[in-house]
C-alpha positions as CSV (number, residue, x, y, z in Angstrom):
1,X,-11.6,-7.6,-3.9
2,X,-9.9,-8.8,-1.0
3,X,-6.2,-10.8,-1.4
4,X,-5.1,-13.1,1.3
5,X,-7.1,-13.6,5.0
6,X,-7.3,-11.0,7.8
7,X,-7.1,-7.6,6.4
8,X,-5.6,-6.5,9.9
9,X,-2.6,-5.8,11.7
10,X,-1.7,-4.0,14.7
11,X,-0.4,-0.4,15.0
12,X,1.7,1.2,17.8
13,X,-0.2,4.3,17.7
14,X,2.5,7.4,18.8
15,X,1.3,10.0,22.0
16,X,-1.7,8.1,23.7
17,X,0.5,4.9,23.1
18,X,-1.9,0.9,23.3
19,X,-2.3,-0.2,19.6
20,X,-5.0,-0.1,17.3
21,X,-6.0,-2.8,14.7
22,X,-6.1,-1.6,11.3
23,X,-6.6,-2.7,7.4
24,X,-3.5,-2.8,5.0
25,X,-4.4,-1.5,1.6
26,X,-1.7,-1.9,-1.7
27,X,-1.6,1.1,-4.2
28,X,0.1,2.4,-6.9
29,X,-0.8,5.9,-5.4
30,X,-1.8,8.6,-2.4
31,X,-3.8,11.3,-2.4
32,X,-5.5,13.0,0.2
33,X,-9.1,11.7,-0.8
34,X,-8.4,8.8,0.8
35,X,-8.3,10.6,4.0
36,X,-11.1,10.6,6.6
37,X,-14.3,12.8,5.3
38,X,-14.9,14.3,8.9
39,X,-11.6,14.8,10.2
40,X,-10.3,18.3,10.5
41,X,-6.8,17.8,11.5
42,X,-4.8,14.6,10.8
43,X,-1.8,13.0,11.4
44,X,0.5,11.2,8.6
45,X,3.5,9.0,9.2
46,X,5.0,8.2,6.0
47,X,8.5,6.0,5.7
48,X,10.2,4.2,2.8
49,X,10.1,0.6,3.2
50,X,11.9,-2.4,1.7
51,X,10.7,-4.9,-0.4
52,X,10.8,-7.8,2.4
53,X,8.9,-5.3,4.8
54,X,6.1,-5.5,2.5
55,X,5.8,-9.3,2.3
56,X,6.1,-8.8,6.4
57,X,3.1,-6.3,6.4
58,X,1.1,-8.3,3.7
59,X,1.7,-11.8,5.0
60,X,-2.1,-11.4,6.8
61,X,-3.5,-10.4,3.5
62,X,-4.3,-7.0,2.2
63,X,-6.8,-5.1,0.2
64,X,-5.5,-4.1,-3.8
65,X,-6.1,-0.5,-4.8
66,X,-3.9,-0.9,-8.0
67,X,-5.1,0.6,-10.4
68,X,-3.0,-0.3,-13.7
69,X,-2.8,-4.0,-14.8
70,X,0.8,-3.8,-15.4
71,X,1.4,-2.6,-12.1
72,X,-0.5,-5.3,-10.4
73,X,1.5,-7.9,-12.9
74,X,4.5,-6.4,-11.5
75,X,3.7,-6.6,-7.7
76,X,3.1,-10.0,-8.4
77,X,6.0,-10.8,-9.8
78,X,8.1,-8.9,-7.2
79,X,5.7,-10.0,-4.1
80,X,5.4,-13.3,-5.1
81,X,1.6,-13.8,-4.3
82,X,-1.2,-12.8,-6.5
83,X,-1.8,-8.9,-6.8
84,X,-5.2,-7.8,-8.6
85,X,-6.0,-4.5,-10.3
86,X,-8.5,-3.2,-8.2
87,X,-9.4,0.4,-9.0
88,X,-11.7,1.4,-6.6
89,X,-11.5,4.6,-4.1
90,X,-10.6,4.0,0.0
91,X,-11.1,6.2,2.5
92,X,-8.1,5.9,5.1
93,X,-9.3,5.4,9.1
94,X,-6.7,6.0,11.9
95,X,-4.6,2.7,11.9
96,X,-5.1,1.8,9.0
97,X,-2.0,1.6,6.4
98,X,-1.6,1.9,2.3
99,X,1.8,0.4,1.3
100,X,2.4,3.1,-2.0
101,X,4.5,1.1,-4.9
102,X,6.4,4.0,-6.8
103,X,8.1,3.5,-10.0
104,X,10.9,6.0,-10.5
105,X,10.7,6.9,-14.1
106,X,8.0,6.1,-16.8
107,X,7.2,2.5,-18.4
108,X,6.0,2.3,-21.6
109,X,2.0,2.0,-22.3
110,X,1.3,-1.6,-22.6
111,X,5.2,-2.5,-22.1
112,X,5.3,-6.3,-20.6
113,X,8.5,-6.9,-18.4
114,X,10.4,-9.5,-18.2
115,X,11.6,-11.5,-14.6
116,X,15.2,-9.7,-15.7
117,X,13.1,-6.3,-16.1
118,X,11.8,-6.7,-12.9
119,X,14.3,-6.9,-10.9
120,X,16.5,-4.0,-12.4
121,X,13.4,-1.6,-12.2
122,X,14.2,1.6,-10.5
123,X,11.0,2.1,-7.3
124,X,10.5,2.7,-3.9
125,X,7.6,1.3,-1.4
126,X,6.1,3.7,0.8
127,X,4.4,3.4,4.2
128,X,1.3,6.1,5.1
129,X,-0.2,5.7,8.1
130,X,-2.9,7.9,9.3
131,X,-1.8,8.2,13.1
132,X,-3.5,10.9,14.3
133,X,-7.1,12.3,13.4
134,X,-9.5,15.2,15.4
């Protein structure tokens, strides 16, 4: 299920410098499963990002890999465009990106938030990159 229009963006990509075009996934999660089958060596970047650098990097439209409905409710709320649960697996390709929503702490099963709860919630977004693969 794709969300917005073009599911790229460019990428400075480090050493061999030029840039790369790459898809822009949203999860609720990382795991190395997600990185490329073949590769034997790769490259992360990964940097904490701000709430208005994610409406910057999904502006273009990104793929959903949420995977809770509450979550997804959530990102909606906070990103102000629609945000699907979409639990499916990705595989990572160099230049592409997965924006990571963390909640610090635990919500309760089934718990709806308010607007209020929202914006007091305790997260972090995170940026991984794959830069680098052999």
């Amino acid at each position: 299920m794709v969300e917005g229009g073009d599911l790229r963006y460019k990428v400075s990509m480090g050493k061999g410098g030029g840039t790369m075009r790459g898809k822009t996934f949203l999860g609720n999660a990382f795991s190395l499963g997600m990185l490329p089958v073949n590769a034997t060596e790769i490259k992360l970047r990964v940097k904490i990002i701000t709430l208005e650098d994610v409406k910057k990097l999904t502006e273009n439209g990104f793929e959903s890999c949420i995977g809770h409905e509450s979550t997804a409710s959530i990102l909606t709320e906070l990103l102000g465009k629609e945000v699907r649960m979409n639990r499916i697996p990705i595989t990572l390709e160099k230049g592409d990106i997965i924006i990571v929503f963390q909640i610090i702490g635990r919500l309760e099963e089934g718990k709806i938030l308010t607007r209020n709860e929202i914006e007091k919630l305790n997260y972090k977004f995170y940026l991984v990159e794959i830069e680098e693969t052999e």
